[in-house]
C-alpha positions as CSV (number, residue, x, y, z in Angstrom):
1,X,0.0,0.0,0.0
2,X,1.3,3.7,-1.2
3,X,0.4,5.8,1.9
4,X,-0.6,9.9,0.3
5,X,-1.3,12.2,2.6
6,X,-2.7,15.7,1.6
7,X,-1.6,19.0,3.6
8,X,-3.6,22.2,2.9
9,X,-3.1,25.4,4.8
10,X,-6.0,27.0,5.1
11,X,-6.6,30.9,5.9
12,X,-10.5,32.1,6.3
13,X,-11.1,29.2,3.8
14,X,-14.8,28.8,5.2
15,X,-16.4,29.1,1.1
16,X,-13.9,26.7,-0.5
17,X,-12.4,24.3,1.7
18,X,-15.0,21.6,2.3
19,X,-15.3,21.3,-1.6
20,X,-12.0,20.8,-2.3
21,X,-12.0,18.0,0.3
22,X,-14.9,16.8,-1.2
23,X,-13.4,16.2,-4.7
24,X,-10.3,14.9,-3.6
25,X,-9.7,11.0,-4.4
26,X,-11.1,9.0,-2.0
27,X,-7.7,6.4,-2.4
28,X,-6.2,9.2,-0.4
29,X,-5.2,8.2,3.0
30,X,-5.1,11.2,4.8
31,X,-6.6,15.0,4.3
32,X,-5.0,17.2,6.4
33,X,-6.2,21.0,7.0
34,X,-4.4,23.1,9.1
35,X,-5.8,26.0,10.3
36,X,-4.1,29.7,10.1
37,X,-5.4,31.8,12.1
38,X,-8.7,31.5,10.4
39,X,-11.4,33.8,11.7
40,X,-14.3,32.5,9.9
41,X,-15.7,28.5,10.0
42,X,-12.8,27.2,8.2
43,X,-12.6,24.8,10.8
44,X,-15.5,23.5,11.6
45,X,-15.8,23.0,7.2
46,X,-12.9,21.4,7.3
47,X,-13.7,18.6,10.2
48,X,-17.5,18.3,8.9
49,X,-15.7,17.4,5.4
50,X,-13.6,14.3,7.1
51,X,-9.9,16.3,7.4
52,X,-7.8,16.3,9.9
53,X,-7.3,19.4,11.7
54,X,-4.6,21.2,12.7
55,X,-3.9,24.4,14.2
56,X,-1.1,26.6,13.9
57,X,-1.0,29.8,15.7
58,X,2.0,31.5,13.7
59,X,0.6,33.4,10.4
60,X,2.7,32.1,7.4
61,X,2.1,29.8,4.8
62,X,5.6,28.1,5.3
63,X,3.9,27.9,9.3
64,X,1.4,25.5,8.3
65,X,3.1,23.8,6.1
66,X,5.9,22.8,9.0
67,X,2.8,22.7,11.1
68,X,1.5,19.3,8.8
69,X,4.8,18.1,8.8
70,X,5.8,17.9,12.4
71,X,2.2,16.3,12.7
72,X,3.6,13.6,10.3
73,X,6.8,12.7,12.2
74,X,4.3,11.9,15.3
75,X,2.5,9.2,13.0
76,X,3.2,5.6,13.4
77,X,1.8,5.2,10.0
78,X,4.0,5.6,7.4
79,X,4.1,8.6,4.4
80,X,5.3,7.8,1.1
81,X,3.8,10.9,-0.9
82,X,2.9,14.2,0.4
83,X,0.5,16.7,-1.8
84,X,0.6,20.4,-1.1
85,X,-2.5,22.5,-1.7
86,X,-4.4,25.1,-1.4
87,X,-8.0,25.4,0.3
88,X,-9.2,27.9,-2.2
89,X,-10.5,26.0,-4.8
90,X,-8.6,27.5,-7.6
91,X,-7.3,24.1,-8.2
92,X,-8.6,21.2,-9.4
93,X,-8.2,18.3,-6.7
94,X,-9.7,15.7,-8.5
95,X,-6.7,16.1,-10.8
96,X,-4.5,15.0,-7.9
97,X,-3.3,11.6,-9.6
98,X,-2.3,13.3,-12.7
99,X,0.3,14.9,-10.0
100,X,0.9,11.6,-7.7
101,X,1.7,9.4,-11.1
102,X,5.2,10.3,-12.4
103,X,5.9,9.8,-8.6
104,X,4.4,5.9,-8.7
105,X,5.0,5.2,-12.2
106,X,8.4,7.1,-13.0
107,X,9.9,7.2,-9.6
108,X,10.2,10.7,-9.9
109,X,10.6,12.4,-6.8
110,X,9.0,15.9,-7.0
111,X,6.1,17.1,-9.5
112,X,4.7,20.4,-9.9
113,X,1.4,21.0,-11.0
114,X,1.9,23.9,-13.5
115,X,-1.0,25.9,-14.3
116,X,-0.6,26.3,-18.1
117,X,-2.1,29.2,-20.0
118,X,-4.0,27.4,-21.9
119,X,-5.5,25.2,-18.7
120,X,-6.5,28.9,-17.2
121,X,-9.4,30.8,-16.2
122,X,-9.5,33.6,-17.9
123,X,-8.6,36.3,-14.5
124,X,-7.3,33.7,-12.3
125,X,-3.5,34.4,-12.1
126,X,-3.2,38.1,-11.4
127,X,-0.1,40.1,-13.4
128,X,2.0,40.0,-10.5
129,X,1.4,36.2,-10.2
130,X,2.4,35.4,-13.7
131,X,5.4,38.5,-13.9
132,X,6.8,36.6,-10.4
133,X,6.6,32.7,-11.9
134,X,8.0,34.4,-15.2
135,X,11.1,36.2,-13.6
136,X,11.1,32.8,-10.8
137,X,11.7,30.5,-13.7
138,X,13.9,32.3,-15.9
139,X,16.3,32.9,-12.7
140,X,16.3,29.1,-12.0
141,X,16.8,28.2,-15.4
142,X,20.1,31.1,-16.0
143,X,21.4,30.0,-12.7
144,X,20.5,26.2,-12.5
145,X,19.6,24.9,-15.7
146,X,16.6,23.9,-14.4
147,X,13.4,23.5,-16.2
148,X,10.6,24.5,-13.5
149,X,8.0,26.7,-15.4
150,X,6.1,27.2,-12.9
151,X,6.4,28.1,-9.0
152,X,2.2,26.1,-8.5
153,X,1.6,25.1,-4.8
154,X,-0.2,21.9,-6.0
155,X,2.5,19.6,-5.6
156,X,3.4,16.3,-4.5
157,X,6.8,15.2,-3.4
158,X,7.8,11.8,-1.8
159,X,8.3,12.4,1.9
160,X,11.5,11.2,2.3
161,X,12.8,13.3,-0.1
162,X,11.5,16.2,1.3
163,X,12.3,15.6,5.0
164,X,16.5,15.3,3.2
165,X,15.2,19.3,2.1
166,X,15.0,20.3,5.6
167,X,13.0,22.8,4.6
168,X,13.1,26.1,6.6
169,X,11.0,29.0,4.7
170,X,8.1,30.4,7.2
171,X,6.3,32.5,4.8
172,X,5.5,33.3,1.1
173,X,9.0,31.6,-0.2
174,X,8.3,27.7,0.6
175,X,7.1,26.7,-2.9
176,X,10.3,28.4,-4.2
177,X,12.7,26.5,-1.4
178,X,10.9,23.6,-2.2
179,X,12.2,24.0,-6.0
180,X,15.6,25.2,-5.2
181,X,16.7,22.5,-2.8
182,X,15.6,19.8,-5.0
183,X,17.5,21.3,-7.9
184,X,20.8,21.5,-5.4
185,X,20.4,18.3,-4.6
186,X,19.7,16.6,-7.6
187,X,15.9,15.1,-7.0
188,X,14.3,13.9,-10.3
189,X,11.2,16.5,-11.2
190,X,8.6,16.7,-13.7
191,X,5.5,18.9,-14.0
192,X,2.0,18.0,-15.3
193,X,0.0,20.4,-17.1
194,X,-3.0,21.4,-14.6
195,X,-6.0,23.7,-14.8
196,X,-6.9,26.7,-13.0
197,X,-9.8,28.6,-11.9
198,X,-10.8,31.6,-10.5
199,X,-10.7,31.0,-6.3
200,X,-13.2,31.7,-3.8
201,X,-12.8,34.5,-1.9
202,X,-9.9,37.1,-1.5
203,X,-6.4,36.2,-2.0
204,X,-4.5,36.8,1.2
205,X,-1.0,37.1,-1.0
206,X,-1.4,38.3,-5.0
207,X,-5.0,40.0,-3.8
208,X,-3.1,43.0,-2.3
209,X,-0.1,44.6,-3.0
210,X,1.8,44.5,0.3
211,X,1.4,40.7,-0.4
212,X,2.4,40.5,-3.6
213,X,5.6,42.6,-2.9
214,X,6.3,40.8,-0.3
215,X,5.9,37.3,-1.9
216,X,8.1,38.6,-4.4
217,X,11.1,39.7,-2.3
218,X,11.0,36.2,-0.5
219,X,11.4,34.4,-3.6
220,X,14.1,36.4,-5.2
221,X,15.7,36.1,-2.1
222,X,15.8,32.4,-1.9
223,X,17.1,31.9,-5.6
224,X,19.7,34.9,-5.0
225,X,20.8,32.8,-1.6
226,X,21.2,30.0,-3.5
227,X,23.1,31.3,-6.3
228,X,25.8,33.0,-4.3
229,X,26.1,30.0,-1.4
């Protein structure tokens, strides 16, 4: 048996979250939600939908993330694939094995799900979005030769792989670290082509500017670190 476990960080998610959980495959083992701070019924969405739930106190994507993953260590149950994403519907989650099967089939160890023009809402990737994956990518590929188009929290990674990460980002720049500490060390990747729709409710990140700046600053921050360490 091939134990996947889910991990969605959830922020004032009450509109979206139980439907994603509701459409993702039921051959998952494990849903895990973990609350951020939400002020809304995130929470109580997320239980009534079957997750787990976690809380973490800390605002911070990266927080919840390391939030799910600590929970994970305390299992007696194994993890063999871990899938990141988000609660706010703009992904598809029934498309989640399109994502798990270069990881079963290829052995590959990391896959992003890239959200493709042509797989897009019209309106759901603001400017900044798609200016910060363009600039992301390009930088990667001058500095690393690496062929990441795309910087999409839908995800899946096997665990082992990305406990060896020791991944350390608290905020806005964990996809990114993700990507740059599997290109240093040499992990296999792939993405698959995913579609993408308009989310519910506001984004907490490319929805304001302060956000988007900031996102922006962590990411170029992690490939510049990388580049000059």
């Amino acid at each position: 048996m091939t134990w996947i476990r889910v991990i969605i960080p959830a922020f004032n998610e009450e509109g979206s979250i139980a439907r994603v959980i509701y459409d993702i495959p039921s051959h998952i083992s494990e849903v895990i939600v973990v609350d951020n701070q939400s002020k809304d019924k995130t929470a109580q969405e997320a239980i009534t939908a079957g997750a787990t739930l976690l809380y973490e106190p800390k605002m911070g994507y990266g927080y919840a993330c390391l939030r799910g993953l600590s929970y994970l260590k305390e299992l007696e149950e194994p993890t063999d694939i871990l899938v990141f994403l988000d609660g706010d519907y703009s992904d598809y989650p029934e498309e989640m094995d399109k994502i798990i099967s270069p990881i079963i089939e290829n052995n590959i160890d990391l896959v992003i799900g890239a959200r493709v023009k042509s797989k897009r809402e019209p309106g759901s990737m603001t400017f900044p979005q798609i200016f910060g994956n363009w600039l992301a990518t390009r930088l990667m590929r001058l500095f690393f030769n690496s062929k990441f188009t795309d910087l999409g929290p839908f995800r899946a990674i096997k665990y082992t792989k990305l406990l060896a990460l020791n991944m350390q980002d608290k905020t806005y720049g964990w996809t990114v670290e993700m990507q740059l500490k599997a290109l240093k060390q040499n992990l296999t990747y792939t993405e698959v082509g995913i579609h993408y729709r308009n989310r519910i409710g506001e984004s907490k990140v490319s929805g304001t500017v302060k956000g988007a700046v900031m996102a922006g600053v962590k990411i170029l921050g992690w490939i510049f670190k990388y580049t000059f360490k």
